[in-house]
MARGU-507959 format. One record per residue (C-alpha): residue number from 1; residue in three letters; x, y, z. Coordinates in Angstrom, 1 decimal, decimal comma, always signed. Last residue first. Example, Ala and Ser with C-alpha at 12.3 -4.5 7.8 and 13.67 -1.06 7.14 Angstrom:
2
<i->2; aa->SER; x->+13,7; y->-1,1; z->+7,1> $
<i->1; aa->ALA; x->+12,3; y->-4,5; z->+7,8> $
END
This chain:
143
<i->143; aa->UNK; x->+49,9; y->+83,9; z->+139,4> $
<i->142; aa->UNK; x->+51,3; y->+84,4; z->+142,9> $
<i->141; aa->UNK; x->+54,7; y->+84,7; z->+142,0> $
<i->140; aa->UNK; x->+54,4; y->+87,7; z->+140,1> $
<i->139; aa->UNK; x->+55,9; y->+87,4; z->+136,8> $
<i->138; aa->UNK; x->+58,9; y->+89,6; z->+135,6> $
<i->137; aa->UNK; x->+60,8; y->+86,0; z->+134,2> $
<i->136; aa->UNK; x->+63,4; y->+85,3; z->+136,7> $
<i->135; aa->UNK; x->+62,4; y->+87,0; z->+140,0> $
<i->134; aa->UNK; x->+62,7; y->+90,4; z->+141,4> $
<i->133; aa->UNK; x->+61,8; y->+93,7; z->+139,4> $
<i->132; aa->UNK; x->+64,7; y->+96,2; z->+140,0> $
<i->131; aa->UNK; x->+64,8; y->+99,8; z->+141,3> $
<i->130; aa->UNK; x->+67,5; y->+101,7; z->+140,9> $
<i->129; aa->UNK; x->+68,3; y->+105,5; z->+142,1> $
<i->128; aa->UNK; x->+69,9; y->+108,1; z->+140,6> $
<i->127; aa->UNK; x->+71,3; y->+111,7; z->+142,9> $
<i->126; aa->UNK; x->+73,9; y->+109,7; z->+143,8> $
<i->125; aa->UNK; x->+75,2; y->+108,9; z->+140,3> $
<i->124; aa->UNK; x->+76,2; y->+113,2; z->+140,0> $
<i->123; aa->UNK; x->+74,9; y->+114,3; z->+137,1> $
<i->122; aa->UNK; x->+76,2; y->+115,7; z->+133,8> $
<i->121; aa->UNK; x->+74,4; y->+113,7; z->+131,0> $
<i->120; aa->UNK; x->+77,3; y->+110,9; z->+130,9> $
<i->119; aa->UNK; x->+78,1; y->+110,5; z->+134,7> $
<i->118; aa->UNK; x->+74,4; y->+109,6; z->+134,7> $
<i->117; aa->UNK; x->+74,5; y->+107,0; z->+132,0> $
<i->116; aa->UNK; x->+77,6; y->+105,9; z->+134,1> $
<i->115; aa->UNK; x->+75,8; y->+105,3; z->+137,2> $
<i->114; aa->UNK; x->+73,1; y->+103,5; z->+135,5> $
<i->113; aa->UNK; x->+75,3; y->+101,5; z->+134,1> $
<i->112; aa->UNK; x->+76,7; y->+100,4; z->+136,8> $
<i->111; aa->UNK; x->+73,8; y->+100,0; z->+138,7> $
<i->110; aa->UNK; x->+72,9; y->+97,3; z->+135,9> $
<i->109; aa->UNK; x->+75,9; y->+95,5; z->+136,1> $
<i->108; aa->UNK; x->+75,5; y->+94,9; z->+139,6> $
<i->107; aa->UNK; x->+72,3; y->+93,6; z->+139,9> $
<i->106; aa->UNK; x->+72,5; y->+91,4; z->+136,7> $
<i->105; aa->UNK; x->+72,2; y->+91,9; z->+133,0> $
<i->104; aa->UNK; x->+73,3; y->+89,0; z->+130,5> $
<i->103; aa->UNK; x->+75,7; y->+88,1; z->+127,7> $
<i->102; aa->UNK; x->+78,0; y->+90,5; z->+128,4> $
<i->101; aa->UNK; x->+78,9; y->+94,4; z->+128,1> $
<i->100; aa->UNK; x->+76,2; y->+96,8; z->+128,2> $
<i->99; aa->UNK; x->+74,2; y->+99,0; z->+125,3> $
<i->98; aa->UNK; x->+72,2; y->+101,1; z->+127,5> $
<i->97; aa->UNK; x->+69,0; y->+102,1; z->+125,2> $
<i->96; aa->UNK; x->+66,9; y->+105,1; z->+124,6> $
<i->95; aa->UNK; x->+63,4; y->+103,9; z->+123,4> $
<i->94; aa->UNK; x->+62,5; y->+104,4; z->+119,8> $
<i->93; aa->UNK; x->+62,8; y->+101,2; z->+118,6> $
<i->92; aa->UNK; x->+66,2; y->+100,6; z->+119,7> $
<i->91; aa->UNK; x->+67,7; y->+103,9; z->+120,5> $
<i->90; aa->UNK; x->+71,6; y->+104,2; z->+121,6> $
<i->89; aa->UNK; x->+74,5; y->+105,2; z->+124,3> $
<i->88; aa->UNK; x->+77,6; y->+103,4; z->+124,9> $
<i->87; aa->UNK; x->+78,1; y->+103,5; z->+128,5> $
<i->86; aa->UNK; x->+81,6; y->+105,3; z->+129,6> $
<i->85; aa->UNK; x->+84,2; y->+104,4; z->+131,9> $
<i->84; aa->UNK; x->+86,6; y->+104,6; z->+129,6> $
<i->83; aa->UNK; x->+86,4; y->+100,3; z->+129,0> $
<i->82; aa->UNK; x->+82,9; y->+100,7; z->+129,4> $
<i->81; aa->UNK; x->+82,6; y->+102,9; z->+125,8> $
<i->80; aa->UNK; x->+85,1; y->+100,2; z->+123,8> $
<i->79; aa->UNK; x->+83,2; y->+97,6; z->+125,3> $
<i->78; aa->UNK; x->+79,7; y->+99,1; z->+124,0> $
<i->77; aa->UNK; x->+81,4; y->+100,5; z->+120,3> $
<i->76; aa->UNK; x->+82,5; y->+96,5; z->+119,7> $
<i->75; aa->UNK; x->+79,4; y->+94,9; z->+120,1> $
<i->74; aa->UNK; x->+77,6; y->+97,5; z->+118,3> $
<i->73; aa->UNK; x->+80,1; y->+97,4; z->+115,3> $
<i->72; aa->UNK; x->+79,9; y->+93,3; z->+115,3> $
<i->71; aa->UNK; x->+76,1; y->+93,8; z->+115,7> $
<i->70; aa->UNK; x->+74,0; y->+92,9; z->+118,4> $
<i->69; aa->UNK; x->+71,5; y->+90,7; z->+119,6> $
<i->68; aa->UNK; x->+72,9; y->+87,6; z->+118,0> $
<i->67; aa->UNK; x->+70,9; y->+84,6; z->+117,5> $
<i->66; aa->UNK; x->+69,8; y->+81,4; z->+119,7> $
<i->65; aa->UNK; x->+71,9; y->+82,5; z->+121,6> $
<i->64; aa->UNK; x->+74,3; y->+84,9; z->+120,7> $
<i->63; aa->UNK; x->+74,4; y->+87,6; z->+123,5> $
<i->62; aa->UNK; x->+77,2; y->+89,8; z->+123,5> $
<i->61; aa->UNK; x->+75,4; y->+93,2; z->+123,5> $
<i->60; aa->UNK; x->+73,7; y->+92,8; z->+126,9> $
<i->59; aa->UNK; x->+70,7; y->+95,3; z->+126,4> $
<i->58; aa->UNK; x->+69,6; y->+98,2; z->+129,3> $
<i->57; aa->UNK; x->+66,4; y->+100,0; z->+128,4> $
<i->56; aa->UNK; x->+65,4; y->+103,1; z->+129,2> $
<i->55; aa->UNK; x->+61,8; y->+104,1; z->+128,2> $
<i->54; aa->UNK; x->+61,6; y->+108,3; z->+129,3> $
<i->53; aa->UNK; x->+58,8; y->+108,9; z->+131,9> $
<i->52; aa->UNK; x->+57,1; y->+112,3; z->+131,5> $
<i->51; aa->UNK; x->+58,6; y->+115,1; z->+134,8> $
<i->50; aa->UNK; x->+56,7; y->+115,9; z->+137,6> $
<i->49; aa->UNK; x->+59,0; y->+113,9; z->+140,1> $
<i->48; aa->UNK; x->+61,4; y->+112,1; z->+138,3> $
<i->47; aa->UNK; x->+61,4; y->+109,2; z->+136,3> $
<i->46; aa->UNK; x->+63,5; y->+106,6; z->+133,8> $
<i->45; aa->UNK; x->+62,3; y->+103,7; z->+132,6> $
<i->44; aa->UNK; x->+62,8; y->+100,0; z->+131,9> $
<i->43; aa->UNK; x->+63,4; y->+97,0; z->+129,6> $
<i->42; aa->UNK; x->+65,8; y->+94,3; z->+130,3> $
<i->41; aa->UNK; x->+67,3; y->+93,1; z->+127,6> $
<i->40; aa->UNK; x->+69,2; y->+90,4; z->+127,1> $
<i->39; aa->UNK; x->+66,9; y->+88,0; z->+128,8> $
<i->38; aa->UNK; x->+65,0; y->+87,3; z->+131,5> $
<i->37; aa->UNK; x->+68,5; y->+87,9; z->+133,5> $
<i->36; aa->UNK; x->+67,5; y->+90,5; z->+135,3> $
<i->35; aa->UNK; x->+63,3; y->+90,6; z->+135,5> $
<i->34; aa->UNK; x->+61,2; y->+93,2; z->+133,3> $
<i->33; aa->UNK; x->+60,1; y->+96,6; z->+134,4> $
<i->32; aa->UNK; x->+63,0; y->+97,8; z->+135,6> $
<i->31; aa->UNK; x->+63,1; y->+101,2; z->+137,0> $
<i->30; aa->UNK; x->+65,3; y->+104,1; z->+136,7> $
<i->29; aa->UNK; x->+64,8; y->+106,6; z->+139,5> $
<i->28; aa->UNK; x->+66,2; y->+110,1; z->+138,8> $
<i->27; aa->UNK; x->+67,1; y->+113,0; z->+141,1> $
<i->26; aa->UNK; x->+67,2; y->+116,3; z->+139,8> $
<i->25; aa->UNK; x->+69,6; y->+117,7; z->+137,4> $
<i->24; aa->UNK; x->+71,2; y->+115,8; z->+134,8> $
<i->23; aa->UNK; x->+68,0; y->+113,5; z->+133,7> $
<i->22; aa->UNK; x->+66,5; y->+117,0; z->+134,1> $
<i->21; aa->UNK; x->+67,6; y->+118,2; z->+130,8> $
<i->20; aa->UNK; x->+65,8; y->+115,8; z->+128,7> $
<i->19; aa->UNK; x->+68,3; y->+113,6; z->+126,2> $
<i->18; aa->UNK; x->+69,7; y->+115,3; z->+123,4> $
<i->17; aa->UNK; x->+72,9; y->+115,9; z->+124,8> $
<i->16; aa->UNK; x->+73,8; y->+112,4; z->+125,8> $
<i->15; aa->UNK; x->+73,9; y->+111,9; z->+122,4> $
<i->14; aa->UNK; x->+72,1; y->+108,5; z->+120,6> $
<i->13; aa->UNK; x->+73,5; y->+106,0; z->+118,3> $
<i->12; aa->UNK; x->+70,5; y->+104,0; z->+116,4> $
<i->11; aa->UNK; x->+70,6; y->+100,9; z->+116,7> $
<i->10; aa->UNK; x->+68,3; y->+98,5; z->+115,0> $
<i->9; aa->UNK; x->+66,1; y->+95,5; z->+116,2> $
<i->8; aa->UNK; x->+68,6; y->+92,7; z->+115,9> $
<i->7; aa->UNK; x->+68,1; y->+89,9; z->+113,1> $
<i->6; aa->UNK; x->+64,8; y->+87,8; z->+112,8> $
<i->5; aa->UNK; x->+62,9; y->+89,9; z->+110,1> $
<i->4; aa->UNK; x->+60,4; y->+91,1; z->+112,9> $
<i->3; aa->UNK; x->+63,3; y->+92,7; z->+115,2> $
<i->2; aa->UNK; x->+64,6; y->+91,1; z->+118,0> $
<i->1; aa->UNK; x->+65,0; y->+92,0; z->+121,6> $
END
């Protein structure tokens, strides 16, 4: 979440464009691989059958505790983007990132960002698919 000098991990805008082609044409599974509400950002992926993984990970920009996660210009370009409709799209360390309104991600936040991210790259949100990581912290319970 943060970056080794203690301030966010920079943001980089990305372009729906210059993502892979099939995440617009065959059907996509993002995964969590990290709990909801571990923290601001939940990190993921996104897959398709025969296709290499892309990192996807979804960060709530208005977290300020203990520091901020996001900018003032981040903060403000992600509710700007989900007040259209839209999901403000970005790299963080070199993983494509979901830049989402609030202070944490839940269930219903995060399908609705995936459906947007897939509104965004030209496909239909029925043909992605969400599968979350139970619990608080991503551990298994029997550890």
């Amino acid at each position: 979440m943060l970056g080794t000098g203690g301030g966010p991990t920079p943001w980089q805008d990305a372009d729906p464009f210059d993502l892979p082609d099939w995440l617009g044409t065959r059907e996509v599974t993002w995964t969590s691989s990290s709990a909801l509400r571990a923290s601001a950002l939940v990190a993921g992926e996104l897959s398709a059958a025969d296709e290499e993984p892309v990192g996807c990970d979804l960060l709530a920009v208005d977290e300020a505790y203990p520091v901020p996660v996001a900018d003032d210009d981040l903060r403000t370009a992600a509710h700007q983007a989900w007040r259209r409709g839209d999901v403000h799209l970005g790299s963080r360390g070199g993983r494509l990132t979901l830049a989402v309104p609030g202070s944490g991600i839940d269930a219903d936040r995060t399908l609705d960002a995936v459906a947007r991210l897939a509104k965004s790259v030209g496909a239909s949100p029925s043909s992605y698919a969400v599968c979350l990581r139970l619990g608080q912290d991503g551990r298994r319970a029997d550890r």
